[in-house]
C-alpha positions in Angstrom: 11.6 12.6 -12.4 12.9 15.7 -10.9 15.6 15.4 -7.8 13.5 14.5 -4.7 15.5 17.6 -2.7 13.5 19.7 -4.9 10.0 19.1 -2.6 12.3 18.6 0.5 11.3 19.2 3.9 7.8 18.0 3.1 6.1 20.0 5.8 2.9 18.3 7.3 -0.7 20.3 8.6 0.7 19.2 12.2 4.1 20.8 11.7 6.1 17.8 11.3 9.0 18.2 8.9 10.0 14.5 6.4 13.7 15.7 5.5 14.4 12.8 3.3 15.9 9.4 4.0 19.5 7.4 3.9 18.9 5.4 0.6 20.8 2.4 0.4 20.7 0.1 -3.0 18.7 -3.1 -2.7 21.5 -5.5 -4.9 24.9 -4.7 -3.3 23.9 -2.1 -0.4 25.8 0.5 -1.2 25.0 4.1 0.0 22.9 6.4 -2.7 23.4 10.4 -1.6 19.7 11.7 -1.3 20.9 14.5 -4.4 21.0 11.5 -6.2 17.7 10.2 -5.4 14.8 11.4 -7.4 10.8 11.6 -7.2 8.2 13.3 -5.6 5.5 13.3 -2.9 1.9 12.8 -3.1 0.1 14.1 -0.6 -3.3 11.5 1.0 -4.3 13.6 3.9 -3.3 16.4 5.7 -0.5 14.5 7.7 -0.3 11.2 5.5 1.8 11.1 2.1 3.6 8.8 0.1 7.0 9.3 -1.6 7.9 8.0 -4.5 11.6 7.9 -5.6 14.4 6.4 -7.8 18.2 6.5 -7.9 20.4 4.8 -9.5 23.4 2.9 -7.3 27.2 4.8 -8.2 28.4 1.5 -7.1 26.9 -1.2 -9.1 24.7 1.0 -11.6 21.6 -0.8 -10.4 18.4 1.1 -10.3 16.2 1.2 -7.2 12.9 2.4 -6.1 11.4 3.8 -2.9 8.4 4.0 -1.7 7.0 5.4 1.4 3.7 6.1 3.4 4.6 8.7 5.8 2.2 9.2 8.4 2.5 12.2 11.0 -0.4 11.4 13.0 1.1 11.5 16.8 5.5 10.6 16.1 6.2 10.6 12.1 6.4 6.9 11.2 7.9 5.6 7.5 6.6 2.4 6.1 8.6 0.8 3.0 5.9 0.1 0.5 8.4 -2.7 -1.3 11.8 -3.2 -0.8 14.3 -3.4 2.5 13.4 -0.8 5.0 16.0 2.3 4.7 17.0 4.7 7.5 14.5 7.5 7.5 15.9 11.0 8.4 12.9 13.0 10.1 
């Protein structure tokens, strides 16, 4: 998967901007840098998406995966699809 900076800001029809998000790894909950987080976005609707990404922790060498519906229908809202919720950066 390409770098997920690559399709970053994902801009939405309403003009809402999804920068990327504070990854952090699900097994010892260390910080993964979003240039070390890769994936992409699908797009559902014109203000609805769902990002799809992987990294793999510098601290324990785990791998981790995040998945996201976005929504930007009224305020931008983030919804983990599996996994812990991370700290979305909007």
């Amino acid at each position: 998967m390409p770098p997920l900076m690559e399709v970053l800001p994902h801009q939405f029809e309403n003009g809402a901007r999804f920068k990327g998000f504070r990854a952090l790894c699900d097994y010892c909950g260390g910080e993964i840098r979003l240039p070390q987080v890769h994936g992409g976005i699908v797009s559902l609707s014109h203000n609805r998406c769902v990002v799809n990404a992987r990294a793999r922790c510098p601290e324990c060498a785990m791998h981790c995966e995040y998945h996201y519906l976005l929504d930007a229908e009224g305020e931008m809202s983030a919804r983990r699809l599996a996994g812990p919720d991370d700290h979305l950066a909007q």
